[in-house]
PDB file as gemmi writes it, atoms N, CA and C in Angstrom:
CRYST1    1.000    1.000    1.000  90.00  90.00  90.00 P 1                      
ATOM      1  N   UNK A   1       9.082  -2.552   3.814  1.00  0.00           N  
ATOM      2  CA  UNK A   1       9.313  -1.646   4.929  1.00  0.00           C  
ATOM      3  C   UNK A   1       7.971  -0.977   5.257  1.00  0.00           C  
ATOM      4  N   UNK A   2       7.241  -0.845   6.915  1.00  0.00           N  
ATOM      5  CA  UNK A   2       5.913  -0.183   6.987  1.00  0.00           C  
ATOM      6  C   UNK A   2       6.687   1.556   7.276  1.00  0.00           C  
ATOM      7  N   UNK A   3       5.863   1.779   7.579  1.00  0.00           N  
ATOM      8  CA  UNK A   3       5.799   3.373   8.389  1.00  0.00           C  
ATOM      9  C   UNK A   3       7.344   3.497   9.360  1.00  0.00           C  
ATOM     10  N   UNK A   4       6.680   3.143  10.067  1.00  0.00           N  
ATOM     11  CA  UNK A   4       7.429   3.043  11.490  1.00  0.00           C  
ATOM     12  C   UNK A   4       9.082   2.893  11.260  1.00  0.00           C  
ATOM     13  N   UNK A   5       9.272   1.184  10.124  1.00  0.00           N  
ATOM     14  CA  UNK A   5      10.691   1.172   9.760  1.00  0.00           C  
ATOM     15  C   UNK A   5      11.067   2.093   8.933  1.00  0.00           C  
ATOM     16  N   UNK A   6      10.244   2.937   8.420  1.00  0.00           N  
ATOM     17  CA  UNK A   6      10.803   4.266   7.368  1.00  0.00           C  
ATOM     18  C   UNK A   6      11.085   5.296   7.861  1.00  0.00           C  
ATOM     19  N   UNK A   7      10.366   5.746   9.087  1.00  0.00           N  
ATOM     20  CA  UNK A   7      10.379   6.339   9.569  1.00  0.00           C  
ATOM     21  C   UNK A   7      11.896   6.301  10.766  1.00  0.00           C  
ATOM     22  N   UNK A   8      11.891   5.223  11.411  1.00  0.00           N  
ATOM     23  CA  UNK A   8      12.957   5.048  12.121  1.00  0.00           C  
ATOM     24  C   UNK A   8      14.062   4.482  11.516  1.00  0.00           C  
ATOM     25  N   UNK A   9      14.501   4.452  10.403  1.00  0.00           N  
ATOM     26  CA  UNK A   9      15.480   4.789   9.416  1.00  0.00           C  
ATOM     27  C   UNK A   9      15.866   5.987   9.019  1.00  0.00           C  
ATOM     28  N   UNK A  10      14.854   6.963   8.621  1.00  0.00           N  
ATOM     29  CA  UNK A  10      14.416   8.099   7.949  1.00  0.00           C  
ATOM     30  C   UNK A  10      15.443   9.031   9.374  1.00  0.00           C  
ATOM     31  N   UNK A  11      15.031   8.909  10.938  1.00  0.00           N  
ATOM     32  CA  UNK A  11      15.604  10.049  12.099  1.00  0.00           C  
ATOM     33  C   UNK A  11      16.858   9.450  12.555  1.00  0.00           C  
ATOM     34  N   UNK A  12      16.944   8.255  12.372  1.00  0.00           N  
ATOM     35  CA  UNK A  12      18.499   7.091  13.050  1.00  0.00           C  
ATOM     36  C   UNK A  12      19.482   7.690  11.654  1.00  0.00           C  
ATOM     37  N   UNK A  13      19.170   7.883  10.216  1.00  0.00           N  
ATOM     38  CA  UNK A  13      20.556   8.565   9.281  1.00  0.00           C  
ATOM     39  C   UNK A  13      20.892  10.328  10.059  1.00  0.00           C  
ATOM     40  N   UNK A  14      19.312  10.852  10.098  1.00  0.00           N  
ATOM     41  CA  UNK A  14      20.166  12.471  10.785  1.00  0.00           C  
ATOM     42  C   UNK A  14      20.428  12.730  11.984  1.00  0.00           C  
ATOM     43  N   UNK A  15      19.908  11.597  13.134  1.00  0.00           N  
ATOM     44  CA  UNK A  15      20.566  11.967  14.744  1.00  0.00           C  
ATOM     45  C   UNK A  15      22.082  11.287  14.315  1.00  0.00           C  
ATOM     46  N   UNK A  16      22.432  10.246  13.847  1.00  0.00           N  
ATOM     47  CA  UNK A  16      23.662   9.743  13.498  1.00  0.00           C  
ATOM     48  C   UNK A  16      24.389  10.649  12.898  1.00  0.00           C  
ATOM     49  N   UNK A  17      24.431  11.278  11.782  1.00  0.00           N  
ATOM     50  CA  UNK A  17      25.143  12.351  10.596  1.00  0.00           C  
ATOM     51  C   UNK A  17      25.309  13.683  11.587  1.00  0.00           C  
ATOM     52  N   UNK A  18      23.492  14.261  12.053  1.00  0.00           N  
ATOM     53  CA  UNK A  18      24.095  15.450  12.567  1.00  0.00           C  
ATOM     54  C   UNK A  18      23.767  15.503  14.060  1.00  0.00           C  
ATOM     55  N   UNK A  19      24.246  15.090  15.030  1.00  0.00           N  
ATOM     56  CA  UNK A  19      23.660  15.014  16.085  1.00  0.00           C  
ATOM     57  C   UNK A  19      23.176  16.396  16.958  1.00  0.00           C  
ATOM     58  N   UNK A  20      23.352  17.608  16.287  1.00  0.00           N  
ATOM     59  CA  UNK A  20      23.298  18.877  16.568  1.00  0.00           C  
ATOM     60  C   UNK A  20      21.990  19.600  17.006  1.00  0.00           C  
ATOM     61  N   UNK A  21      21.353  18.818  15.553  1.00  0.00           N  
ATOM     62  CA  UNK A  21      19.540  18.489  15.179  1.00  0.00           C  
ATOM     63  C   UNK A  21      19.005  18.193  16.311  1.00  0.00           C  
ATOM     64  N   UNK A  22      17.900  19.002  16.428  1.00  0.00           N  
ATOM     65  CA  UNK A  22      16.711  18.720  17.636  1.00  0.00           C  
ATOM     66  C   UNK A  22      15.334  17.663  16.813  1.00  0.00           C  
ATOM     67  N   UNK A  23      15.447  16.562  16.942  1.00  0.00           N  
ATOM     68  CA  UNK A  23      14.785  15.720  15.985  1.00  0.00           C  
ATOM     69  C   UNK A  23      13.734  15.292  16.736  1.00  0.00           C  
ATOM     70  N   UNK A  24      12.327  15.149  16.589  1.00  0.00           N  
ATOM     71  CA  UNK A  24      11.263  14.228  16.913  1.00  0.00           C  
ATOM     72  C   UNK A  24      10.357  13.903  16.390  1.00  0.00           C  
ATOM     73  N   UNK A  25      10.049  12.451  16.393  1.00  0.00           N  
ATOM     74  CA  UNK A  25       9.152  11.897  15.965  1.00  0.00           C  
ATOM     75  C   UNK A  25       7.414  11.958  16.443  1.00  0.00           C  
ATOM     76  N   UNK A  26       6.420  12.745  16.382  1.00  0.00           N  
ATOM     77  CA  UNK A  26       5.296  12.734  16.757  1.00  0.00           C  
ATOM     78  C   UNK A  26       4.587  11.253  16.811  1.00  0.00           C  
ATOM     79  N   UNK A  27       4.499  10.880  17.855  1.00  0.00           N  
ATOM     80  CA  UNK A  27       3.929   9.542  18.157  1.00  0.00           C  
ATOM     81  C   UNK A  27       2.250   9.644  18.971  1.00  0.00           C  
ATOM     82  N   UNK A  28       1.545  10.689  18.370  1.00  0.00           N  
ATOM     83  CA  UNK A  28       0.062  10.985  19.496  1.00  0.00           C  
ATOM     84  C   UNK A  28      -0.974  10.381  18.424  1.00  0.00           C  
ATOM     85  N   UNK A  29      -1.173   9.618  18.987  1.00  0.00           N  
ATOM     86  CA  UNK A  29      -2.634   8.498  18.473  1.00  0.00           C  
ATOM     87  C   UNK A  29      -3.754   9.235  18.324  1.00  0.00           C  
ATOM     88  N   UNK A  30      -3.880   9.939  19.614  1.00  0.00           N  
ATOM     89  CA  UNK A  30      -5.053  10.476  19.760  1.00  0.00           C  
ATOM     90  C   UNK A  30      -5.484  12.088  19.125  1.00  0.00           C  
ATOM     91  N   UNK A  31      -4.115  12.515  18.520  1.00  0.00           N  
ATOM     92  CA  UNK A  31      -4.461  13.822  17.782  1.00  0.00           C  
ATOM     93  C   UNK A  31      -4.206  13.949  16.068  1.00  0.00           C  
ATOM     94  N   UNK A  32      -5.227  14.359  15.435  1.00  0.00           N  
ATOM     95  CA  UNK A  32      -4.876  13.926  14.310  1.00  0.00           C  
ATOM     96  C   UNK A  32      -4.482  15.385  13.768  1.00  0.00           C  
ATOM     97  N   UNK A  33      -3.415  15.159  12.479  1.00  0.00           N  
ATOM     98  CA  UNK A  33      -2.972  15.982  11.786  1.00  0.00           C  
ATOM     99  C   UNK A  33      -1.310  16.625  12.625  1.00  0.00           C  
ATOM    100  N   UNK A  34      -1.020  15.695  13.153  1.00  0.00           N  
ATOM    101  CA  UNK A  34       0.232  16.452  13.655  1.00  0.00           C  
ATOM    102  C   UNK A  34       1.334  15.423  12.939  1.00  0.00           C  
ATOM    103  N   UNK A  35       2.165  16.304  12.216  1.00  0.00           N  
ATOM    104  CA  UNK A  35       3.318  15.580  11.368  1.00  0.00           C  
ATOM    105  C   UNK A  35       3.758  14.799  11.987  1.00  0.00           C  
ATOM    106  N   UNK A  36       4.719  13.560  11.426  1.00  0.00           N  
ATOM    107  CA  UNK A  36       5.320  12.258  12.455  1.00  0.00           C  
ATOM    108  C   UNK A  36       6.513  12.548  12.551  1.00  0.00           C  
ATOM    109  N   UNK A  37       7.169  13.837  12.084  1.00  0.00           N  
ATOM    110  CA  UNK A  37       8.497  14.471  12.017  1.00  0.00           C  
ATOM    111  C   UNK A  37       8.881  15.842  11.824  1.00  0.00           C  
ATOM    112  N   UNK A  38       9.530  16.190  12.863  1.00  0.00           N  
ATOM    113  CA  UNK A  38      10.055  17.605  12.926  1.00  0.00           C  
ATOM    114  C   UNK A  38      11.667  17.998  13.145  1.00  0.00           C  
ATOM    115  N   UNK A  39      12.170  18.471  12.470  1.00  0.00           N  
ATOM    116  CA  UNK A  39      13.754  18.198  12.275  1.00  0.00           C  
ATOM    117  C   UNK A  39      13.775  20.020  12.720  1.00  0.00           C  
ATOM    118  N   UNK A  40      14.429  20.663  14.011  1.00  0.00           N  
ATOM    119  CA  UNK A  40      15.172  21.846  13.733  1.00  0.00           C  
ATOM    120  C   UNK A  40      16.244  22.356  13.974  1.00  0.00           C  
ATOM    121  N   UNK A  41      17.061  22.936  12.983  1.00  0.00           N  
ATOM    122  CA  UNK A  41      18.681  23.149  13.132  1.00  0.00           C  
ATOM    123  C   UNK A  41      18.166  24.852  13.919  1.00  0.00           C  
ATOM    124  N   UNK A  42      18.887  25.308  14.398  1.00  0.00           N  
ATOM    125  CA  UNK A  42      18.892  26.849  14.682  1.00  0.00           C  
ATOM    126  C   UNK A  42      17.350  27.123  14.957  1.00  0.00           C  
ATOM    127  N   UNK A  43      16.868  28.529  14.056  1.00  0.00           N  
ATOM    128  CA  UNK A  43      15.308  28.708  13.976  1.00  0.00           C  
ATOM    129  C   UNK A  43      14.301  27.961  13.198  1.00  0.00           C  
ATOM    130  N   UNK A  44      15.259  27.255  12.556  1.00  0.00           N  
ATOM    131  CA  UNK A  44      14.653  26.591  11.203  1.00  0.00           C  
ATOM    132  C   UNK A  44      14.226  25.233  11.205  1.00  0.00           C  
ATOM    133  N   UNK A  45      13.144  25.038  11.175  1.00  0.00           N  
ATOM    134  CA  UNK A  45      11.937  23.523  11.606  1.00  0.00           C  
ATOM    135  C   UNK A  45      11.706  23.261  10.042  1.00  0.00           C  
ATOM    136  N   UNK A  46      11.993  21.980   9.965  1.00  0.00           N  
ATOM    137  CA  UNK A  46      11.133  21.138   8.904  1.00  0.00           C  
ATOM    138  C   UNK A  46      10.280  20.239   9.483  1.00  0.00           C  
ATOM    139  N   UNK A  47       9.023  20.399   9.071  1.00  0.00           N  
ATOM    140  CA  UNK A  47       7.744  19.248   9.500  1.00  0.00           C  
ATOM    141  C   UNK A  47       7.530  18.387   8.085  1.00  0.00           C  
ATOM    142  N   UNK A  48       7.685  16.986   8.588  1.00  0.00           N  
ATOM    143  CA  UNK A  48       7.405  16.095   7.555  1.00  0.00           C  
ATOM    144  C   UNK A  48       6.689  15.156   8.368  1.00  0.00           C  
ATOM    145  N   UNK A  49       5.443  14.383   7.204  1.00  0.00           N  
ATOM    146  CA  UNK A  49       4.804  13.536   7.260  1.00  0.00           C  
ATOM    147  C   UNK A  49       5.314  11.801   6.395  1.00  0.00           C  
ATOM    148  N   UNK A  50       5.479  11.174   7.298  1.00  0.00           N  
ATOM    149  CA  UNK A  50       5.871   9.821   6.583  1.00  0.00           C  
ATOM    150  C   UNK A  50       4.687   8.889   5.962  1.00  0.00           C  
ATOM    151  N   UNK A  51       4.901   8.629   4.741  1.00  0.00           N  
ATOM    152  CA  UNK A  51       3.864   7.391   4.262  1.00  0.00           C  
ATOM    153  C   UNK A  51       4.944   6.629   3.183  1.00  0.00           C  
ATOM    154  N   UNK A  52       3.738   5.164   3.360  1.00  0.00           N  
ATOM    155  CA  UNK A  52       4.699   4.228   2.716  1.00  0.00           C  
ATOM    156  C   UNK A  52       3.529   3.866   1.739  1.00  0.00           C  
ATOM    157  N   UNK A  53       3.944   3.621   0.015  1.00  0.00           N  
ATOM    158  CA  UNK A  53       2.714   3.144  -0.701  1.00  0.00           C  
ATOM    159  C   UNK A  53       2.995   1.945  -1.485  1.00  0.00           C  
ATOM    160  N   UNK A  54       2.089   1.141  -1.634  1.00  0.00           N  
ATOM    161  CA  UNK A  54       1.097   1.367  -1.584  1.00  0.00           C  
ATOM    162  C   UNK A  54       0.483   1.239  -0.766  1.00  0.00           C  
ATOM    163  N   UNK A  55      -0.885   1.719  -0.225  1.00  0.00           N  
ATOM    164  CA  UNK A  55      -1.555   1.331   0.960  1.00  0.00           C  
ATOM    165  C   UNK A  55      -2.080   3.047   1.740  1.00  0.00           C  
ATOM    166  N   UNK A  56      -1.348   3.719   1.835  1.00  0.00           N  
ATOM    167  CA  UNK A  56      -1.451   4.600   2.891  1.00  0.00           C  
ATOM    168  C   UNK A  56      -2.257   6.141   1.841  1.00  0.00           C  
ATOM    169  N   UNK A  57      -3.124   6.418   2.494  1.00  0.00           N  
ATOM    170  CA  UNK A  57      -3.857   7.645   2.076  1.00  0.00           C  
ATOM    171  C   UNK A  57      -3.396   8.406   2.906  1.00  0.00           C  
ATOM    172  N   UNK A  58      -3.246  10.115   1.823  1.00  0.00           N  
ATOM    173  CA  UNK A  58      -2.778  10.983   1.632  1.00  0.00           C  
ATOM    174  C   UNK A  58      -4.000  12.212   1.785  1.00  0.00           C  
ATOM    175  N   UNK A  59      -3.593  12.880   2.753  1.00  0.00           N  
ATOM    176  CA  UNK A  59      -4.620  14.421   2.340  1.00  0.00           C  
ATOM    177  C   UNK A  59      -5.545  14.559   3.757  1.00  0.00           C  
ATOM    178  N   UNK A  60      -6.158  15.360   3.761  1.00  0.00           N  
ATOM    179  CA  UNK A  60      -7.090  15.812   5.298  1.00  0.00           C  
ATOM    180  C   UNK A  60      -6.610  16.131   5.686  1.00  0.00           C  
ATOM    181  N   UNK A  61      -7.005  16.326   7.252  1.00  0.00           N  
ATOM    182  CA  UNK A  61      -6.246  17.649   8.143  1.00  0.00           C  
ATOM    183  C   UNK A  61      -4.768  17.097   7.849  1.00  0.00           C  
ATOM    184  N   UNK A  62      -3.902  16.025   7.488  1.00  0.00           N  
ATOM    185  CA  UNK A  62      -2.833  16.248   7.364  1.00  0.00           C  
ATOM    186  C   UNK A  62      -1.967  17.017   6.356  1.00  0.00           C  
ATOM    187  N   UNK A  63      -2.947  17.441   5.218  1.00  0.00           N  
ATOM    188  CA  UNK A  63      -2.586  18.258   4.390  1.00  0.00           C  
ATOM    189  C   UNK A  63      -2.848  19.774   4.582  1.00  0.00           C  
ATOM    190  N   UNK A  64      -3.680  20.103   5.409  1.00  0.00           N  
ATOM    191  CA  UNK A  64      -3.874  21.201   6.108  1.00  0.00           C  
ATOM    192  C   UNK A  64      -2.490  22.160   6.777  1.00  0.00           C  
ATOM    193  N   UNK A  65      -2.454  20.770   7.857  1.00  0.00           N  
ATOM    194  CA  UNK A  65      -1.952  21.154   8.767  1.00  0.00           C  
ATOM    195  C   UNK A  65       0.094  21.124   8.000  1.00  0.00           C  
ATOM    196  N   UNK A  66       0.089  20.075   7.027  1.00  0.00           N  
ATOM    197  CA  UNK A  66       1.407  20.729   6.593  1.00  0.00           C  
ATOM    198  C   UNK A  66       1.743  21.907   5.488  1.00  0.00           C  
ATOM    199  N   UNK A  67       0.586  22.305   5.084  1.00  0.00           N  
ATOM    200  CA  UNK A  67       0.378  23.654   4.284  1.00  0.00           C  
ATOM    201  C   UNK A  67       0.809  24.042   5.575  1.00  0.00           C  
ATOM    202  N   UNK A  68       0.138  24.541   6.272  1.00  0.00           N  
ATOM    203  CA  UNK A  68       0.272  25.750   7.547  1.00  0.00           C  
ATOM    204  C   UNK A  68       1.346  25.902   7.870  1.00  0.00           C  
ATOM    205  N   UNK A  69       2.089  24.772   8.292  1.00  0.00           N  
ATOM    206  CA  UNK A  69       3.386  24.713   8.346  1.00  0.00           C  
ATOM    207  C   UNK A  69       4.404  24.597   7.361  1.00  0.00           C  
ATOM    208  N   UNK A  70       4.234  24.562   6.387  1.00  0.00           N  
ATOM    209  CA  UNK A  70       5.100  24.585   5.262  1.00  0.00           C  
ATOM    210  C   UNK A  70       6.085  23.340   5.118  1.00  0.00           C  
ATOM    211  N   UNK A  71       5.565  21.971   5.238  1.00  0.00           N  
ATOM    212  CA  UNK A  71       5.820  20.770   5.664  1.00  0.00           C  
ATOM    213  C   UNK A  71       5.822  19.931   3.920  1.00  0.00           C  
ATOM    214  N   UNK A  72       6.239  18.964   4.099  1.00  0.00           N  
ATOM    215  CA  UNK A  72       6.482  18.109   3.213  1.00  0.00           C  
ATOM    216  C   UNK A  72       5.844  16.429   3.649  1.00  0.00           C  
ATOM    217  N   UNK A  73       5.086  15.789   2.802  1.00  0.00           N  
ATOM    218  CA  UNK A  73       5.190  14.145   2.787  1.00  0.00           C  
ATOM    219  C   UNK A  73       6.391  13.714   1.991  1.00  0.00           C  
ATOM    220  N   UNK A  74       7.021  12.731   3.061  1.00  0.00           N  
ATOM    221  CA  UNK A  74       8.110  12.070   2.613  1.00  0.00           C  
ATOM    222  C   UNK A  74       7.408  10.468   1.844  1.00  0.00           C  
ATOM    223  N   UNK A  75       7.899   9.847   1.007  1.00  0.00           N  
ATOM    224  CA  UNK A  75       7.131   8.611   1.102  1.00  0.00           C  
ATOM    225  C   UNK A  75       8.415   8.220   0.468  1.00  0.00           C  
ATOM    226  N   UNK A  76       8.197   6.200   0.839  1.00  0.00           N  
ATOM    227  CA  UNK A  76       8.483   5.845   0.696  1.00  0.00           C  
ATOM    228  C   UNK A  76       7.518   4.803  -0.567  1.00  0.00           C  
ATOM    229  N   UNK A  77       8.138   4.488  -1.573  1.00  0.00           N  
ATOM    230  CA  UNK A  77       6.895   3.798  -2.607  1.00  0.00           C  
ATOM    231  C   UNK A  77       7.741   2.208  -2.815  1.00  0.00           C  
ATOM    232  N   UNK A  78       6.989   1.557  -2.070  1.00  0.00           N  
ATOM    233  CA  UNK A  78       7.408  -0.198  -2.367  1.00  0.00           C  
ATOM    234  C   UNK A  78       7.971  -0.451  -3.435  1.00  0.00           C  
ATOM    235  N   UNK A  79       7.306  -0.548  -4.389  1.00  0.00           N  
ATOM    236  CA  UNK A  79       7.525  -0.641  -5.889  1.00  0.00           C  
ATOM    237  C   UNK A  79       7.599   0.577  -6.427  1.00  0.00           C  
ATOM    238  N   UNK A  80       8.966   0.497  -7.395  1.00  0.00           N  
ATOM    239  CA  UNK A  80       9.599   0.178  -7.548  1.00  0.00           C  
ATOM    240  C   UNK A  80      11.100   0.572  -6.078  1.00  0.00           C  
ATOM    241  N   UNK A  81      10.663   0.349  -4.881  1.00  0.00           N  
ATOM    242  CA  UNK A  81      11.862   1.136  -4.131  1.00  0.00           C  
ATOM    243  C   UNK A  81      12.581   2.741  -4.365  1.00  0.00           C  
ATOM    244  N   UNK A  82      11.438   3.367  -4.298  1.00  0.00           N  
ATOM    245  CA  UNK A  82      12.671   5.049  -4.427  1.00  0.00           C  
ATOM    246  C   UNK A  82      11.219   5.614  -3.337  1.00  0.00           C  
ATOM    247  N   UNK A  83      11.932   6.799  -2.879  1.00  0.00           N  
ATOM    248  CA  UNK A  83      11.531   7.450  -2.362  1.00  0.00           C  
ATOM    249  C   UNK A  83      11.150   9.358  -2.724  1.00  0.00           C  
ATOM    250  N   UNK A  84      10.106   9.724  -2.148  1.00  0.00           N  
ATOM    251  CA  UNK A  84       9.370  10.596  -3.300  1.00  0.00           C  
ATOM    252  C   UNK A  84       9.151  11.709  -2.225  1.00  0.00           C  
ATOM    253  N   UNK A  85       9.615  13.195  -2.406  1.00  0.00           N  
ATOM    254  CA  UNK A  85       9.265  14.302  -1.418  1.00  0.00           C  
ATOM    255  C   UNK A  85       7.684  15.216  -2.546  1.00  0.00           C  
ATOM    256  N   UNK A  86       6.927  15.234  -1.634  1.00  0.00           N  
ATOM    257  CA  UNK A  86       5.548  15.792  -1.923  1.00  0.00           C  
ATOM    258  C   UNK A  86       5.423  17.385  -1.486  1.00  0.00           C  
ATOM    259  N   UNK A  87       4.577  18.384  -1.946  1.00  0.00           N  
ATOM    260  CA  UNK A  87       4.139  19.354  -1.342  1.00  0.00           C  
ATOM    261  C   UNK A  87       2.683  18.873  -1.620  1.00  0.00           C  
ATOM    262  N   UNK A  88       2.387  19.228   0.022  1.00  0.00           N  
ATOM    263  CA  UNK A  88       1.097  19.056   0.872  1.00  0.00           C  
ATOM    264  C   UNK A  88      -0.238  19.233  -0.566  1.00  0.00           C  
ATOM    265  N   UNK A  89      -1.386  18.970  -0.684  1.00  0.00           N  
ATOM    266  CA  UNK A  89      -2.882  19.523  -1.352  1.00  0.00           C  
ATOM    267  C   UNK A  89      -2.285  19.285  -2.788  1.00  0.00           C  
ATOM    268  N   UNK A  90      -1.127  20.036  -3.481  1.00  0.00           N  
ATOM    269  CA  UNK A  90      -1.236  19.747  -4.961  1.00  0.00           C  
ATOM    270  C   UNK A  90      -0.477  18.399  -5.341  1.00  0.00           C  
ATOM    271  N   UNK A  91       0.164  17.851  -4.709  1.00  0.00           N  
ATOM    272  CA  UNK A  91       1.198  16.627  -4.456  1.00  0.00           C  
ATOM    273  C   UNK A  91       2.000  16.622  -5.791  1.00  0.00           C  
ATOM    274  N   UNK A  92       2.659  18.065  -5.856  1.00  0.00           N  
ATOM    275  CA  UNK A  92       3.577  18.406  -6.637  1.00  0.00           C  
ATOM    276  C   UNK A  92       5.066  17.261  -6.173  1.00  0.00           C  
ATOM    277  N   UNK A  93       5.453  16.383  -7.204  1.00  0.00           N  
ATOM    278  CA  UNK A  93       7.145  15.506  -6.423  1.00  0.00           C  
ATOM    279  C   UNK A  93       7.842  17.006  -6.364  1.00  0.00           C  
ATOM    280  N   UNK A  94       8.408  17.015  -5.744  1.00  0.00           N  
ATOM    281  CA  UNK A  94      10.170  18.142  -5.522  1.00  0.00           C  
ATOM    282  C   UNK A  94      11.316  16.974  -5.704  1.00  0.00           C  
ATOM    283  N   UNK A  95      11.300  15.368  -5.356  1.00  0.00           N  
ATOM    284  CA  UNK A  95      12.226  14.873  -5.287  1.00  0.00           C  
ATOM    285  C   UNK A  95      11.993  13.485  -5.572  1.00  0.00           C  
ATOM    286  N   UNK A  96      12.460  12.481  -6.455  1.00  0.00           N  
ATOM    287  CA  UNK A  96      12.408  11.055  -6.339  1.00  0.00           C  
ATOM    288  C   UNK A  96      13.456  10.479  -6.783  1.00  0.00           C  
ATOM    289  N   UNK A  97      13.741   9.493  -6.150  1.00  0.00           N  
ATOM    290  CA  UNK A  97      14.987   8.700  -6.199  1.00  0.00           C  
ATOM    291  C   UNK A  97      15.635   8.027  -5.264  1.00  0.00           C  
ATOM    292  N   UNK A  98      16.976   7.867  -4.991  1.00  0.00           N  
ATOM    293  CA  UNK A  98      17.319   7.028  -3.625  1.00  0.00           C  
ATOM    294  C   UNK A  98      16.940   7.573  -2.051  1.00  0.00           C  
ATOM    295  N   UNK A  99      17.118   6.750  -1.468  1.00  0.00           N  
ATOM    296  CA  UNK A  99      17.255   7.629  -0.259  1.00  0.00           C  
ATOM    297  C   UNK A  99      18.457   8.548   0.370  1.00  0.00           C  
ATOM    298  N   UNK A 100      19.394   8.561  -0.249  1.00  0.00           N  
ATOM    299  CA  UNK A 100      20.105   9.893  -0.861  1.00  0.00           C  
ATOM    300  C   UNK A 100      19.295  11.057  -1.616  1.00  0.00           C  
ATOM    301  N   UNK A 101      18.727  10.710  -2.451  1.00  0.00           N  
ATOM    302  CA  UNK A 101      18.264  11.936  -2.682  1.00  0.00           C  
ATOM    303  C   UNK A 101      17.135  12.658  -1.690  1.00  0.00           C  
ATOM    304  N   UNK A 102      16.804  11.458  -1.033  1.00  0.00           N  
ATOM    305  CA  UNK A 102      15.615  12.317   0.172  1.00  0.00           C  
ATOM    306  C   UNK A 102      16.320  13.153   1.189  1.00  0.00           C  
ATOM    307  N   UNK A 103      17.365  12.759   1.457  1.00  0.00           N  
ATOM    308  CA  UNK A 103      18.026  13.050   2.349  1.00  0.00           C  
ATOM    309  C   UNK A 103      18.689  14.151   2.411  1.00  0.00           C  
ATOM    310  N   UNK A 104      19.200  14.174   0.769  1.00  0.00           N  
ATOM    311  CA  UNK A 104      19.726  15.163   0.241  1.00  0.00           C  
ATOM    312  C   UNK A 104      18.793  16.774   0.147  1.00  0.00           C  
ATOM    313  N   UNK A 105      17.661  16.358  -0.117  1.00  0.00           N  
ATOM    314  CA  UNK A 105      16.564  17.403   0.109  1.00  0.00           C  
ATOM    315  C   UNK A 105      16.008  18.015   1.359  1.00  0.00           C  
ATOM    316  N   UNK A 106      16.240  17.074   2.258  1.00  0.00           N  
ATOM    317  CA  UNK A 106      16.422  17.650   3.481  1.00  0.00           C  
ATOM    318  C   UNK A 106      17.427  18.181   4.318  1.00  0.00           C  
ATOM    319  N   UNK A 107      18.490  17.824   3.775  1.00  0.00           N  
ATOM    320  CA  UNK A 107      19.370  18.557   4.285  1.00  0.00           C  
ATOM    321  C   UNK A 107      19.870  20.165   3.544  1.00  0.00           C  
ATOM    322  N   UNK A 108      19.336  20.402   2.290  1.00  0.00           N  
ATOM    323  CA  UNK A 108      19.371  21.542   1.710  1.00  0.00           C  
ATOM    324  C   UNK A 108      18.127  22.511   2.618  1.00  0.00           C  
ATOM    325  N   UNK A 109      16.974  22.035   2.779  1.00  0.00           N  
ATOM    326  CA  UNK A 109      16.052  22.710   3.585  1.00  0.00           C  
ATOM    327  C   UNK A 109      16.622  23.131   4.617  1.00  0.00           C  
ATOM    328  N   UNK A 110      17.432  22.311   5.609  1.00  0.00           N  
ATOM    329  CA  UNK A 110      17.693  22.594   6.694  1.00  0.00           C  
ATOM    330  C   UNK A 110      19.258  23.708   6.662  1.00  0.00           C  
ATOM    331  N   UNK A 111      19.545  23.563   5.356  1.00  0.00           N  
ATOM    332  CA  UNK A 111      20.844  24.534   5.402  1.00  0.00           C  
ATOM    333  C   UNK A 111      22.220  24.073   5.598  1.00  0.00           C  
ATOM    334  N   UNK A 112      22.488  22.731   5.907  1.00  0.00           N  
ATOM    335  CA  UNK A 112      23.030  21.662   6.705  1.00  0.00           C  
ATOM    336  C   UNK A 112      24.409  21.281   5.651  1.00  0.00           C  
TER     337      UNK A 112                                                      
END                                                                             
């Protein structure tokens, strides 16, 4: 699975589940450091960054910019298949396991 199919897996389970969600995917080529996902129920925004590994580097203004925002990297890791929630600069896991459990972590963020 690259980016893109993780990603458009990742917003097709919560526009499907909660269609309530104001969901978008950041698609700007030309600006760097803007998360590839922003999920908000009510006042409450989650900004996440998608990567798939192996392959994809982590950190720079995208770690910046999801400190600031208080954002998460979602990844997806090929091998062995599970998926892993990050905080931004120390790349502390908060979460690994199915994609239930990613999901599951985001939907506790969001209150949902």
């Amino acid at each position: 699975m690259n980016e893109a199919q993780f990603k458009g897996k990742f917003v097709k389970f919560f526009r499907t589940k909660y269609p309530s969600l104001v969901i978008f995917r950041h698609e700007d080529q030309f600006t760097a450091g803007i998360p590839d996902i922003s999920i908000t129920r009510s006042i409450r925004t989650l900004w996440l960054e998608a990567k798939v590994t192996p392959g994809e580097k982590v950190g720079g203004i995208q770690d910046e910019t999801l400190r600031r925002l208080g954002g998460y990297y979602i990844v997806y890791n090929q091998i062995p298949r599970t998926y892993t929630v990050c905080v931004p600069r120390t790349g502390e896991v908060l979460v690994e396991g199915d994609f239930a459990s990613l999901t599951g972590f985001v939907s506790t963020c969001l209150m949902l």
